[in-house]
Residue, then its C-alpha position, 0 to 999 in steps of 0.5 A: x893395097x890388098x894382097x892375096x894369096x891362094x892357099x895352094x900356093x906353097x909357102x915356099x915361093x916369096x911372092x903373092x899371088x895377087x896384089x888389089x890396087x885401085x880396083x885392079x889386081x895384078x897377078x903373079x906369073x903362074x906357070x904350069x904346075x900342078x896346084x900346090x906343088x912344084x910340078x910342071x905337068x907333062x904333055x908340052x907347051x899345050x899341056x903347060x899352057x892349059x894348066x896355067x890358065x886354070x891356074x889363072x882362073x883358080x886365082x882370079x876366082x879366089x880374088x872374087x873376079x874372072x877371065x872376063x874381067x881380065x884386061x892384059x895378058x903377058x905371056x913368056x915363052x920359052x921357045x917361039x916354035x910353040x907359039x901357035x900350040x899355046x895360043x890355041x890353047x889360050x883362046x880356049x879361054x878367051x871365048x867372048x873377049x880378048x884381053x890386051x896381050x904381049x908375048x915374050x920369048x925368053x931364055x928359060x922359066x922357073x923349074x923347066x916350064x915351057x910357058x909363063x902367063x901374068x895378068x891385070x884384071x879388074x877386081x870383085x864389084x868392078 
């Protein structure tokens, strides 16, 4: 087991960015904040949903993999009246492949986020 963590994640939240297991990592939820800070960007679900994803990639690509070797997504929605604007949001990246992939409303996320997205992908060399 392999645990990673990218550097701007603030030291205050006690968990890991990703954990490496038998070739897959499994990442950590990653809401819409700006990275290194606690801040959730303005602009809404689509804007929230946009910065998550980057915040995606941005660990993926610290664990040596990417988005095309993501294999499932779960996504957490605070409100399902913004289903459709986060996902147009979300096939911005998924171009050439879709990943397996739930979505879950739920009562609240961490700091007022609107959206919350976690993944399983396979690990550099795979």
């Amino acid at each position: 087991m392999k645990i990673h963590r990218v550097p701007d994640l603030p030291d205050s939240l006690p968990f890991c960015s990703a954990v490496e297991v038998d070739g897959l990592l499994h990442c950590s939820g990653n809401i819409g904040n700006r990275p290194g800070s606690l801040e959730v960007v303005p602009g809404g679900i689509a804007a929230e949903t946009r910065q998550c994803m980057e915040n995606i990639r941005s660990v993926l690509e610290y664990c040596g993999s990417s988005l095309d070797k993501v294999i499932k997504v779960t996504v957490f929605i605070d409100d399902m009246d913004g289903f459709w604007a986060m996902n147009e949001v979300y096939r911005e990246f998924f171009t050439t492949h879709l990943p397996a992939r739930s979505c879950v409303a739920v009562k609240a996320l961490a700091i007022g986020a609107k959206v919350e997205i976690e993944c399983i992908a396979l690990a550099a060399g795979r």
